[in-house]
N, C-alpha and C positions, 0 to 999 in steps of 0.2 A: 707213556706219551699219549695223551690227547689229542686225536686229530678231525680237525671237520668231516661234516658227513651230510652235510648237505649242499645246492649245488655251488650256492655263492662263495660260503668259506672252502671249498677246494678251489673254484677257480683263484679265489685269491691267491692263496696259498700256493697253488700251482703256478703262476706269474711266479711268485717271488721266490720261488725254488729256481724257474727260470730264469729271472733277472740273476740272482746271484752267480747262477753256470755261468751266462754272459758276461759276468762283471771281468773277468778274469781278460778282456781283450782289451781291458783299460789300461793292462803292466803287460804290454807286451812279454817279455820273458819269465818273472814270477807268478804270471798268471797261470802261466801253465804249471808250475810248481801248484799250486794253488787249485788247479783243476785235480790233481795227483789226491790230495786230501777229502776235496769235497764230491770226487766220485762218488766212494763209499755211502757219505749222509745222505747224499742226492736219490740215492740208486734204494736207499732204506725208505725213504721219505715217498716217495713213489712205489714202493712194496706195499707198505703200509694203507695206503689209500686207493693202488688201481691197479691188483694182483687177482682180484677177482671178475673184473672185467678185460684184465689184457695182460696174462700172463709173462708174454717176453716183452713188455716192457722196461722189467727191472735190466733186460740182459743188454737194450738198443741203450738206454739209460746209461749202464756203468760204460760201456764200447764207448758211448756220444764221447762222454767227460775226459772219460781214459788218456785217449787219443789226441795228441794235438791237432789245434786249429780244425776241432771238429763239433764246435760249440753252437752251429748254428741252426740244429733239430730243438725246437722246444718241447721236451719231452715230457713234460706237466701241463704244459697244454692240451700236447696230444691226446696225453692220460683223461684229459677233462673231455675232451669231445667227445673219445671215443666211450665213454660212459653217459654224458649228457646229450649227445645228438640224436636221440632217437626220443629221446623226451621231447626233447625241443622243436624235432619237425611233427611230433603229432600233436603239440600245443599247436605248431603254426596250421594245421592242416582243418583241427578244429575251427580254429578264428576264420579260415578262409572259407569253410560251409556256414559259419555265422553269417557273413558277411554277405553271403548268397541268399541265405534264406531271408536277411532284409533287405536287401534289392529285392528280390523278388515282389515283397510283401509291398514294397515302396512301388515299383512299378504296376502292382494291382491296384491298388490305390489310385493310382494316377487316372486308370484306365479307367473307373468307375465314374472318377469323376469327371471325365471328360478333357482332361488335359494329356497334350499331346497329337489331339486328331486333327 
């Protein structure tokens, strides 16, 4: 099995692991039949991708599916952030000293040249 390894092909993937656990409230009563089956793949599918970042996932995962009418943790989502958010706020954290250091540079400027006083 091939699975994504970078950030966008898991988040995708991760939705659609999710959409499909949720599809199951669309048949009220075979859905939950239907949850019974795709525990299992759900709970492999999420080993496979974010076992090294969040070990009891797979365990909140199979519980979520297991269980009726308890479909509404997106557990491949979870999987994504809790892997990707630390990327994501030190990308944003860079861009917001970017943004600094040209204001700044912008407001020297200004002051040089005499606008503003």
């Amino acid at each position: 099995m091939v699975l994504p390894t970078d950030m966008v092909g898991k988040l995708i993937l991760s939705l659609v692991i999710d959409f499909i656990g949720s599809c199951s409230y669309l048949l009220p009563v075979v859905g939950e039949g239907f949850d019974l089956a795709w525990a299992p793949i759900q709970t492999i599918f999420l080993m496979a991708m974010y076992d090294d970042r969040m070990p009891g996932l797979k365990y909140v995962s199979f519980i979520e599916e297991i269980l009726p009418f308890t479909d509404l943790l997106p557990s491949g989502t979870l999987g994504w952030v809790r892997e990707f958010s630390p990327l994501l706020m030190e990308e944003g954290l860079k861009k917001v000293e970017d943004m600094r250091v040209v204001l700044r540079g912008e407001r020297e400027a200004m002051r040089q040249q005499g606008v503003g006083r």
